[in-house]
C-alpha positions in Angstrom: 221.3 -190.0 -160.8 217.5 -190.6 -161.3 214.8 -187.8 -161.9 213.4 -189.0 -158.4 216.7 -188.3 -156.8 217.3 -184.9 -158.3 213.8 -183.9 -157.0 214.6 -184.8 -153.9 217.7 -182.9 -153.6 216.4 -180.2 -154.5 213.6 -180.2 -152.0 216.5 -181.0 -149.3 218.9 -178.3 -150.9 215.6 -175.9 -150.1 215.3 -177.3 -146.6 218.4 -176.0 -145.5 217.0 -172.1 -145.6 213.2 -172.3 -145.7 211.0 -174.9 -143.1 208.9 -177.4 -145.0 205.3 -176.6 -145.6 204.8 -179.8 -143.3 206.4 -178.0 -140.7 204.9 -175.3 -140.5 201.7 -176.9 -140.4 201.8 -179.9 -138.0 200.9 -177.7 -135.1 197.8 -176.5 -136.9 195.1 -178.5 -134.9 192.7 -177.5 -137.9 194.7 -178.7 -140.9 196.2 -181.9 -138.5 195.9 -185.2 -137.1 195.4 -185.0 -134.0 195.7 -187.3 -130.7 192.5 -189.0 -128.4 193.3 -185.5 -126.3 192.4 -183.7 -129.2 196.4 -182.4 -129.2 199.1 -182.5 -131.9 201.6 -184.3 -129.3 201.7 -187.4 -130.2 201.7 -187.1 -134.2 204.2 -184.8 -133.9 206.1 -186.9 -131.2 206.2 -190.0 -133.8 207.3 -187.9 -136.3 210.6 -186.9 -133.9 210.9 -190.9 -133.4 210.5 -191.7 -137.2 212.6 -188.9 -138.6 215.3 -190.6 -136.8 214.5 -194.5 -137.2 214.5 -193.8 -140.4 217.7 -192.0 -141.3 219.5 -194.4 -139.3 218.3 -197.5 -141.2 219.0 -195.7 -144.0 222.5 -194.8 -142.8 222.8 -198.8 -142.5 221.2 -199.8 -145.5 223.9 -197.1 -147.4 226.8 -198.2 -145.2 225.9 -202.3 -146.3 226.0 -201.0 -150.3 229.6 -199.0 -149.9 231.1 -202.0 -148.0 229.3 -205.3 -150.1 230.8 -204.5 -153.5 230.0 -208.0 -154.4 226.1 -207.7 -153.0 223.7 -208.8 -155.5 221.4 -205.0 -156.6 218.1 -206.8 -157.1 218.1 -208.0 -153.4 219.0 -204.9 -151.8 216.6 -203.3 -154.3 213.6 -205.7 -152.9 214.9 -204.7 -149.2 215.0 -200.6 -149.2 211.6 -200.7 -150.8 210.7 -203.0 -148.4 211.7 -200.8 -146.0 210.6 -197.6 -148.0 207.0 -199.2 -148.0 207.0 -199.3 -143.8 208.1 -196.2 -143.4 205.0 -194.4 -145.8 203.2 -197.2 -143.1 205.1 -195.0 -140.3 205.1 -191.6 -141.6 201.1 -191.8 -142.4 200.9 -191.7 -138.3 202.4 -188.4 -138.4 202.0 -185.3 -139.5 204.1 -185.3 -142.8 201.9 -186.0 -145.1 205.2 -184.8 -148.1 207.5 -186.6 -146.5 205.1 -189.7 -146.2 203.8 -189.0 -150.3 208.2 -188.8 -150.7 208.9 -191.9 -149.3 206.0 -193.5 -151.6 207.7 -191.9 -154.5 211.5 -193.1 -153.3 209.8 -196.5 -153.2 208.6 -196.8 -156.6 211.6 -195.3 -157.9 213.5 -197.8 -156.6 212.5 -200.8 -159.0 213.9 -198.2 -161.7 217.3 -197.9 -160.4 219.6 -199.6 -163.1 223.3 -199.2 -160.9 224.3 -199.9 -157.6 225.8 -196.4 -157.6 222.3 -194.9 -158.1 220.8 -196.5 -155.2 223.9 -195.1 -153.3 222.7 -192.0 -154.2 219.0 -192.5 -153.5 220.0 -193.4 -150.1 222.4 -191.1 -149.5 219.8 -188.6 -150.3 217.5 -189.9 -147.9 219.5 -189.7 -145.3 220.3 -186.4 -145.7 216.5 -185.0 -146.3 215.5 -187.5 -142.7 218.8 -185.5 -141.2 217.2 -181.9 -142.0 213.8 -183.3 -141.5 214.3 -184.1 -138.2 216.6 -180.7 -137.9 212.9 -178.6 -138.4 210.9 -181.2 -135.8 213.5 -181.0 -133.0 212.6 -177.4 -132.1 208.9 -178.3 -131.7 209.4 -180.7 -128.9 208.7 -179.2 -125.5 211.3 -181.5 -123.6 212.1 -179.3 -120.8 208.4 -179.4 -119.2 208.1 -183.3 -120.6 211.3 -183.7 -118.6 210.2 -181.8 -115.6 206.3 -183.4 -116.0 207.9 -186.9 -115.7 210.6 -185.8 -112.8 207.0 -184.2 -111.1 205.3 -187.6 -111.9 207.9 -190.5 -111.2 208.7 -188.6 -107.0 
């Protein structure tokens, strides 16, 4: 396992019992990004959206590792950092200024990773930490009066 992907277990192990810094702050209209209205909704709504983009590609991109014994470790290497490097471009539109400085670090370690099995890991630890990630977010979304806004709206 790589020093990058023991540090970001153990920020995940600590997300399980405490809410991220990020968190805690992305409705703080005087620390945040904030919307044309002035309003954390839509830097907060992206990061719902990402949060799950994002674990699900990397759900894929782990899934195409455990089942491709045979897939060559450079090209997948140049493909998750690929990826890595759009998603710092996605998270930046958010709130999550950690998780986007994370996924910056996840993509630099990824030209170190010497083993197919350590970029397992690396991926299986993203997943996890976009899992809990979106876990914290979820709460803050206010679908019940969106819903009712767009059933009031759409008559």
């Amino acid at each position: 396992m790589t020093d990058f992907t023991n540090k970001l277990r153990e920020i995940r192990e600590k997300m399980w019992t405490t809410k991220p810094h990020e968190i805690e702050e992305m409705l703080d209209k005087q620390k945040v990004l904030k919307d044309s209205w002035g309003s954390c909704f839509f830097p907060t709504l992206y990061a719902w959206e990402e949060s799950v983009a994002a674990r699900n590609s990397l759900v894929v991109l782990r899934k195409t590792m455990l089942q491709n014994r045979d897939i060559d470790l450079n090209t997948v290497k140049q493909i998750v950092n690929n990826f890595l490097d759009l998603y710092v471009s996605y998270f930046r539109m958010t709130n999550l200024r950690e998780t986007t400085e994370l996924f910056r670090e996840a993509s630099n370690a990824v030209s170190g990773i010497a083993t197919r099995e350590a970029l397992i890991e690396l991926l299986e630890e993203l997943v996890r930490y976009t899992g809990k990630l979106h876990y914290w977010i979820e709460p803050l979304m206010p679908w019940e009066q969106l819903i009712r806004a767009f059933d009031k709206a759409t008559k």
